[in-house]
C-alpha positions as CSV (number, residue, x, y, z in Angstrom):
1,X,-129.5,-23.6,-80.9
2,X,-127.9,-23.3,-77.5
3,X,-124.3,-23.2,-77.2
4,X,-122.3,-23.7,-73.8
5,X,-118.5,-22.4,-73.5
6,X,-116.6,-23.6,-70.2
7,X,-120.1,-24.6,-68.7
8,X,-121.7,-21.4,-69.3
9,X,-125.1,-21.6,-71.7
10,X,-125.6,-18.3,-74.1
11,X,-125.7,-17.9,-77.6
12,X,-122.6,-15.0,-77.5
13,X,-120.3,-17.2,-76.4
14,X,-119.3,-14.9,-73.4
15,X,-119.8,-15.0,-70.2
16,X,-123.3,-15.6,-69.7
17,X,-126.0,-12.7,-68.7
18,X,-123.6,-10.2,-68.8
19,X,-124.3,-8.8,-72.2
20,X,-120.4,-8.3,-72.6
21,X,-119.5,-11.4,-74.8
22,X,-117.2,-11.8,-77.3
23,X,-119.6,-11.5,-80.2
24,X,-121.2,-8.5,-78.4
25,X,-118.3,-6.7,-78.6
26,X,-117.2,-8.0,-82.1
27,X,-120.1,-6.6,-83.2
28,X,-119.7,-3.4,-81.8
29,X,-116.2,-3.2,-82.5
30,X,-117.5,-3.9,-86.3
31,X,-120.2,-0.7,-86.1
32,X,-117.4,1.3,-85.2
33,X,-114.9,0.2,-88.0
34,X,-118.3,1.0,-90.3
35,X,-118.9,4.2,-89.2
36,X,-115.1,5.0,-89.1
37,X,-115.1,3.4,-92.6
38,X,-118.3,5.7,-94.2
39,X,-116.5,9.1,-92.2
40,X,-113.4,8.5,-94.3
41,X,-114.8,6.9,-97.5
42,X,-113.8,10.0,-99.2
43,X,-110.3,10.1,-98.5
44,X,-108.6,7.7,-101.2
45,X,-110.6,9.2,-103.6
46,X,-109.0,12.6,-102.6
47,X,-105.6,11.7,-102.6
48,X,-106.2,9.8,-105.7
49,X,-107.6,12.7,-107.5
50,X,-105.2,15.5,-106.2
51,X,-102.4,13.5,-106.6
52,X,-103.1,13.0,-110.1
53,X,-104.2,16.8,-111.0
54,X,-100.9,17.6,-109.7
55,X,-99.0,15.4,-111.6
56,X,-101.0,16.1,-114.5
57,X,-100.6,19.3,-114.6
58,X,-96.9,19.4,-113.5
59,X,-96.4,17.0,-116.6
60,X,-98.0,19.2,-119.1
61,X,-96.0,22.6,-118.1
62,X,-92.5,20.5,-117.8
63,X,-93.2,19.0,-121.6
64,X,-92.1,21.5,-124.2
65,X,-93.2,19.3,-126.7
66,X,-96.9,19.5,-125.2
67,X,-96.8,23.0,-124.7
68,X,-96.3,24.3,-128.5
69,X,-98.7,25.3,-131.4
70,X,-97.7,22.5,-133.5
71,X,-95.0,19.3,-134.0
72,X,-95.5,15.8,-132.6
73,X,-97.2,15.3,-129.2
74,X,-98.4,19.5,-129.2
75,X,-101.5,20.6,-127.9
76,X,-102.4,22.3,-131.4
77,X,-101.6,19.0,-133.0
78,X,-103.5,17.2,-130.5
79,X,-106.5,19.8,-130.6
80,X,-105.9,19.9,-134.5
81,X,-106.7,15.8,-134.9
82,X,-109.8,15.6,-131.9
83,X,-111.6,18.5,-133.4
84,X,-113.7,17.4,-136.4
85,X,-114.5,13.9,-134.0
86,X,-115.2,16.4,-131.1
87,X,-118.8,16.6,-129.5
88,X,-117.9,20.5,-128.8
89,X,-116.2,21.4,-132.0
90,X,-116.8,25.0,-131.0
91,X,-114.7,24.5,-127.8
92,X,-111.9,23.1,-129.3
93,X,-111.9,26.1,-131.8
94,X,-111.8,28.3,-129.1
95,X,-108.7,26.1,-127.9
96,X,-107.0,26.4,-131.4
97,X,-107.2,30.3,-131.3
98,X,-103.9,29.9,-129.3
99,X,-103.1,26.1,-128.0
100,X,-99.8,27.1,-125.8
101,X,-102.5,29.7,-123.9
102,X,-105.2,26.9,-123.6
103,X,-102.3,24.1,-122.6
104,X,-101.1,26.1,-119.7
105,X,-104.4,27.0,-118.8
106,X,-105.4,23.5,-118.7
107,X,-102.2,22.5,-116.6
108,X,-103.0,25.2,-114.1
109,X,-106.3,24.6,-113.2
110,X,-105.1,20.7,-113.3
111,X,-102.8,21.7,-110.3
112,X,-105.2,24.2,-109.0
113,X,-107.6,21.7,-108.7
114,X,-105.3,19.0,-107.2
115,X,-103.6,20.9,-104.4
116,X,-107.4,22.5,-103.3
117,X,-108.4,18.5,-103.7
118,X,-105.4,17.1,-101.1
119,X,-105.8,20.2,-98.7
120,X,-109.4,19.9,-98.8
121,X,-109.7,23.7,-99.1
122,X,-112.8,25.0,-101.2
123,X,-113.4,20.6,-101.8
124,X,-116.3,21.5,-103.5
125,X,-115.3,24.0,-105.4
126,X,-112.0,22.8,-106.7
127,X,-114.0,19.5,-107.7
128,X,-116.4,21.1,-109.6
129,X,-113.4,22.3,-111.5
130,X,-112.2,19.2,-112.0
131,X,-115.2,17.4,-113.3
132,X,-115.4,20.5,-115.6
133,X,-111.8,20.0,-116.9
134,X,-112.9,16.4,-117.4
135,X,-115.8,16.6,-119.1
136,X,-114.1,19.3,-121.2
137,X,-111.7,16.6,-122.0
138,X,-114.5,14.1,-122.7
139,X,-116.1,15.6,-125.0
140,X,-113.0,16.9,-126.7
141,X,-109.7,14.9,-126.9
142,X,-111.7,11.1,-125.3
143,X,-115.2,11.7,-127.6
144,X,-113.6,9.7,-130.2
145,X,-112.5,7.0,-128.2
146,X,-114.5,3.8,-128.6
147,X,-116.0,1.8,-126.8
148,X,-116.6,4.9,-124.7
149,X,-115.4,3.1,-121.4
150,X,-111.9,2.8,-123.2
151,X,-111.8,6.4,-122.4
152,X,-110.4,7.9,-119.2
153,X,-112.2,11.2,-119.0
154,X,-115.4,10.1,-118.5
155,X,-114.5,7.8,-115.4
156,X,-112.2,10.9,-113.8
157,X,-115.8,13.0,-114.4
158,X,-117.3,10.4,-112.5
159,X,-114.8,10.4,-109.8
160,X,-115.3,14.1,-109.2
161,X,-119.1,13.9,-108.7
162,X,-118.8,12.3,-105.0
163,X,-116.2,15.0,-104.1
164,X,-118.9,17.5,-105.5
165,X,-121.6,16.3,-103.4
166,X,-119.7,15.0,-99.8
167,X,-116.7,17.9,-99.9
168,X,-114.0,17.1,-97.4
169,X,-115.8,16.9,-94.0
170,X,-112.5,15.6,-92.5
171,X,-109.0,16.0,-92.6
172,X,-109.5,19.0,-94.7
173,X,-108.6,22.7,-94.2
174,X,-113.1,22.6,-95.0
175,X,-113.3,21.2,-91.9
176,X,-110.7,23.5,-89.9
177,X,-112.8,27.0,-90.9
178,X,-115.8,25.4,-90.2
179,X,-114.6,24.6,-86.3
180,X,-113.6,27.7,-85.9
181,X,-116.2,29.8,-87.8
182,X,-118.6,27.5,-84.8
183,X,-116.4,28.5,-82.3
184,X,-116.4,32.0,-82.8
185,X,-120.4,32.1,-83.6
């Protein structure tokens, strides 16, 4: 069907032959929000991610409580009531052999891996180390949890995966060496 605006026929609505109608450039100005879109898909999901490794982490070495062999809301205790519901009762073990030492290991590699996450330095890397942490925590302390998708750990493993596999291409200190390891090449 033929459409006319201000006496000129053309199905873009523009101005007629010129190929530079309004839906023309709609369109184009739509490929270009797309692509803009897939370059910076990652991005939420990094902030997201470092921000709450960070936090995380930051939370668990300010909390005496969390940080002690044993009492209410301790790692031991915590490690003490997962382990016999555990997939990995083995790992938790290993945990038990001294809980304050695994705590502030865990909170470390929590911040470790959420200020390499929002600087996009070593992306892959540090995301790899947090899918590990989560799926540590999986099938540890969230194992139990049921149904499964009540469970947090799983979904934060999941999360990590595209971070594993896309890195930080942009706004990333990734993306920075790369530049100049092609410039000076």
């Amino acid at each position: 069907m033929v459409h006319t605006r201000r006496g000129t026929a053309g199905t873009d609505g523009g101005s007629g032959g010129g190929g530079g109608g309004f839906l023309t450039r709609l369109r184009g100005q739509c490929d270009r929000l797309r692509e803009l879109g897939a370059r910076h898909a990652l991005l939420p999901l990094r902030i997201f991610l470092g921000v709450t490794f960070v936090y995380a982490g930051l939370d668990k070495l300010g909390d005496d409580a969390f940080l002690a062999a044993e009492g209410t809301g301790s790692i031991g205790a915590l490690m003490n009531a997962v382990r016999d519901g555990s997939a990995v009762p083995w790992l938790v073990d290993i945990a038990l052999k001294d809980p304050v030492a695994f705590g502030e290991a865990i909170a470390w590699g929590e911040i470790a891996v959420g200020v390499g996450t929002l600087l996009g330095l070593l992306t892959r890397v540090a995301a790899l180390g947090g899918a590990l942490i989560s799926l540590s925590l999986w099938l540890t302390v969230s194992w139990q949890t049921e149904p499964y998708y009540y469970g947090n750990d799983l979904a934060y493993l999941m999360a990590w995966l595209p971070l594993v596999l896309g890195g930080a291409p942009l706004l990333s200190a990734d993306a920075l060496l790369a530049r100049r390891r092609r410039r000076t090449a």
